[in-house]
N, C-alpha and C positions, 0 to 999 in steps of 0.2 A: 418575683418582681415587685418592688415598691411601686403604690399607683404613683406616686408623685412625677415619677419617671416619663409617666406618661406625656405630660405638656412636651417633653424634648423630643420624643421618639416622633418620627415619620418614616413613612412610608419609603422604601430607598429604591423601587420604581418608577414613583409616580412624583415624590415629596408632599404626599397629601398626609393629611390628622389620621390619627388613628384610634377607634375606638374600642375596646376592651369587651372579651367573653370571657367571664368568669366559670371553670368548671371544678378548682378545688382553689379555695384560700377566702378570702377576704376582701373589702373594699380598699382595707390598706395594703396588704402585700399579697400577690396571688401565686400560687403554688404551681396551675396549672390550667393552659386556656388558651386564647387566640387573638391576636392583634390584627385588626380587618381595616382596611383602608377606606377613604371616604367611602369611593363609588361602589365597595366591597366586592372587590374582582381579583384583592389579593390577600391572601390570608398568612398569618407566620405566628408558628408556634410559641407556646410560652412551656418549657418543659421542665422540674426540676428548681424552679422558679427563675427559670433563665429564658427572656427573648432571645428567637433563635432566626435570623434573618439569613444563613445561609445553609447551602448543601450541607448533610449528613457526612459525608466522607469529600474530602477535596486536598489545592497541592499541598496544605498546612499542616496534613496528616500526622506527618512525622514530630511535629511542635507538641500535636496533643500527647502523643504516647510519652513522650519524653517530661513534658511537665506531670503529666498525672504519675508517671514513675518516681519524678523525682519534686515530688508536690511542695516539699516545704524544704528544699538543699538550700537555695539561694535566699531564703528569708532571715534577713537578720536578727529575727525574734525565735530561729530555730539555731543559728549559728553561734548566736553570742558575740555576734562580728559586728561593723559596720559596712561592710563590702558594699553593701548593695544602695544603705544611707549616704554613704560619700558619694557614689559614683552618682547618686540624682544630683544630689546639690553642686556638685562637680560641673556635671554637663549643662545643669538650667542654670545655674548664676541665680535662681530665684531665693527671695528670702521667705521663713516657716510662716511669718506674719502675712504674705498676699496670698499664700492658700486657704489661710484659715475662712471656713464659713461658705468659700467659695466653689462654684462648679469646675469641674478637671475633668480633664479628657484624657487618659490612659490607652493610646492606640498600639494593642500588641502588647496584653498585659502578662502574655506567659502565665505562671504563677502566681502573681502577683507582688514579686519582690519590689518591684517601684512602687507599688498601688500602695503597698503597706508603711511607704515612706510618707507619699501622700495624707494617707488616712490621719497618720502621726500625727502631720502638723494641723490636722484638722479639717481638711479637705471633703468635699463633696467628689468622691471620682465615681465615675463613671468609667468602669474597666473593660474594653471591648478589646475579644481576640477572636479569629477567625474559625481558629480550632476547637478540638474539644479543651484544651487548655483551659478555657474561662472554666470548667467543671471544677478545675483544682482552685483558680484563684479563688472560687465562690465558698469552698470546703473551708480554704484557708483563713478567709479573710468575713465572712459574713457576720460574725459578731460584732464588726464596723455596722455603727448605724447609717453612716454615712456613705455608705458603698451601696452603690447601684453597678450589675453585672449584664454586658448584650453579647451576644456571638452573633459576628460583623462582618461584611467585607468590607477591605479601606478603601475599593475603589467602587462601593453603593451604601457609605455610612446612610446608617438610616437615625438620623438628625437633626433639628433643627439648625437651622443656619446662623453662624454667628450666637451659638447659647453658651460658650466656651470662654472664659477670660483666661483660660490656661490651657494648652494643648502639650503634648510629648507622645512621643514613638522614640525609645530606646532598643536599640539590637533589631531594630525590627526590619527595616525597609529596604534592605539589601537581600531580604529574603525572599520578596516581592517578584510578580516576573517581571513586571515593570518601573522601577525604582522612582521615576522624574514620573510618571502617573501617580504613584501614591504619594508622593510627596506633595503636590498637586492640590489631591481630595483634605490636604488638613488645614490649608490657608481658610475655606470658606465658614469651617468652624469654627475658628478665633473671633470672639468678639472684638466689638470696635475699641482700639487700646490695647487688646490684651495680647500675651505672647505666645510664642512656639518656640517648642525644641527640640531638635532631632540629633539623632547621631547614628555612623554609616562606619561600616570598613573603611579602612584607608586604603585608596587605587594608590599605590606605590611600589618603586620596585622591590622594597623590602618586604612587603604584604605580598605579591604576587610570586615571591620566590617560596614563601613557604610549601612545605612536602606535604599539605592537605589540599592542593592544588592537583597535584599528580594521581593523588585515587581518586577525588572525589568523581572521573566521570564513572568512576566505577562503581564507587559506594555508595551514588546517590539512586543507582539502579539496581542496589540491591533491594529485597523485604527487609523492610524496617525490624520485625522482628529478626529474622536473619541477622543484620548488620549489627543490633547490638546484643544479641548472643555470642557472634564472633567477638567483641568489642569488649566483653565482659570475660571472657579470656586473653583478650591479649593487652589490653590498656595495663594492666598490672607491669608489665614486664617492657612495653615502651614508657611507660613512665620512668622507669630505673634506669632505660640508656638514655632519658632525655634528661635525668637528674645528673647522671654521669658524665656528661657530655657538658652539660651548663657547669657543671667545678672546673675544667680548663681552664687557666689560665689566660684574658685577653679576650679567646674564640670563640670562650663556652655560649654564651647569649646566641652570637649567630650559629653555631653548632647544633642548638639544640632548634632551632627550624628544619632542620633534615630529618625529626622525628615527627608524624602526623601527629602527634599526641598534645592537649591540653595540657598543658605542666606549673604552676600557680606556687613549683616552689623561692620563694623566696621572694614574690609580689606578693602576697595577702601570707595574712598569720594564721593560715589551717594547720588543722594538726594531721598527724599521717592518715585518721581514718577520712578526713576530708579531702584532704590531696588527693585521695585516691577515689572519692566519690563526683568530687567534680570536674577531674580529670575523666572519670568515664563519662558526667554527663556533659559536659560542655566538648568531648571528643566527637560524639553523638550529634553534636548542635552540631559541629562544622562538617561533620559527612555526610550525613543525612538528606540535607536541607534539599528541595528541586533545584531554587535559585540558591545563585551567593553571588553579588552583583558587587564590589566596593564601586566609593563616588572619590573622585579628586577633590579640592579644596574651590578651586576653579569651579567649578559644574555647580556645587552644593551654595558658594556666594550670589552665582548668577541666578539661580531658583529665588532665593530669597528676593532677590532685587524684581526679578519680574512680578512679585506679585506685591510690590510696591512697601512690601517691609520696611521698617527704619531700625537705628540702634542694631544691623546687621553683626554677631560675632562669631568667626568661623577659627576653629582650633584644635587641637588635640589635646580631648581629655580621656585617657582610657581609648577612648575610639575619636573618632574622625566628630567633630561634634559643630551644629550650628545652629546659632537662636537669634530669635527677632520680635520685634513689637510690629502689630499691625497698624497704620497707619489712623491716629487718630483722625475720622472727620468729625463735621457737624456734626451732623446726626445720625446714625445707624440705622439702617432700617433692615431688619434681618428678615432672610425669607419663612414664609410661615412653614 
């Protein structure tokens, strides 16, 4: 952990200061120690060089196995792609110049495939995932000097208030058990000015028909190990009737929704060994998960207005996507 990080981090108890036990690393970055709150009643580990502000094992479980298996699939600096560079700039509407230099809030960084968009443009991110997940982004992506890494929960960020002139949760808050609670906890970290962006499954009834709807109450009660053991056997051979199925003439598109399988032929330019890798791992993301919540367009515009957002824009980009400015006042006075 960078000290610098320090000044942002609170307590996500209490929202009190927190001050620093060093047991391996340095005044600049420490390796391994304890962040203690004012009244020192709460302690939370530094392990790894990672703040670690939640449970050891919880419902996110399945996010950590999956990214640390599959650490560097979706990174455009591993792919050769831009998959993962369009879909930010896509969903945020921001331009490369208001990151540069600036602090970012990364909620549900998986991997780290956005964070590394981030970084690009120059960005200060601050990458929090709830899971062991942050392990991989931190492997990934730590040669960013710019990268600061916390394991979080969204609904007890442990952060200063208002320290953020840039916030996003991508893929993320449908996985929540509460989706309008987490959505919620990232208004207060927007600076005064600055923006959010979210993006959600689409509630529709073309989303709702899909045939990962029909096993998941099954496969989300499997052992994660189990489910992609089984998954790594058979993704191979649904991918082939979901490819076969998508050549049809007209039908093939809705056709191939009757196959549970992630199938990315002919959306993105992989090539067959990737097709077939993130067919299994993003098969994975949709059975897996405890929650899988979509939001209407409806639901996700009235969130934004209630918390007095301006410059509201809700649409489909790739996913269900919606961004906003926080209402400039006078003056800000952020909680300490």
């Amino acid at each position: 952990m960078k000290t610098e990080l320090l000044e942002l981090l609170r307590c996500p108890k209490t929202g009190q200061r927190l001050s620093v036990e060093i047991i391996t690393g340095n005044s600049l970055e420490i390796e391994s120690g304890w962040l203690i709150s004012r009244d020192g009643l709460n302690r939370y580990p530094i392990t790894n060089s990672i703040p670690r502000f939640v449970p050891e094992s919880n419902y996110a479980d399945n996010f950590g196995m999956q990214w640390n298996h599959f650490r560097q699939t979706q990174l455009d600096s591993y792919s050769g792609l831009s998959i993962s560079t369009d879909r930010f700039w896509l969903a945020t509407n921001w331009d490369a110049a208001e990151l540069k230099d600036r602090w970012v809030l990364d909620v549900g960084c998986g991997a780290g495939r956005f964070a590394e968009v981030a970084l690009n443009a120059g960005a200060i991110v601050v990458a929090l995932d709830y899971s062991s997940a942050i392990d991989a982004c931190w492997y990934n992506l730590k040669h960013y000097p710019g990268l600061h890494v916390v394991q979080g929960d969204i609904y007890a960020l442990p952060f200063k208030q208002e320290a953020f002139p840039l916030v996003y949760s991508l893929g993320v808050l449908q996985h929540t058990p509460d989706v309008e609670k987490a959505f919620f906890a990232l208004p207060p970290m927007v600076s005064n000015g600055g923006k959010l962006c979210v993006d959600y499954y689409w509630k529709r009834f073309r989303t709702m028909m899909h045939a990962k709807y029909l096993v998941r109450p099954f496969t989300k009660r499997m052992s994660q190990p189990m489910l992609f053991s089984l998954l790594k056997k058979i993704v191979p051979s649904l991918l082939f009737i979901s490819q076969a199925l998508g050549s049809i003439p007209l039908f093939g598109r809705a056709l191939k929704r009757l196959v549970p399988v992630a199938d990315y032929t002919g959306v993105y330019p992989l090539n067959i060994k990737q097709l077939k890798e993130w067919a299994l791992l993003d098969t994975f993301d949709m059975l897996a998960p405890t929650y899988d919540n979509p939001q209407t367009t409806t639901t996700v515009q009235q969130w934004f207005e209630k918390v007095n957002f301006v410059d509201i824009e809700v649409g489909h980009w790739e996913h269900l996507g919606a961004r906003g400015t926080k209402f400039a006042r006078a003056s800000s006075l952020g909680k300490d």
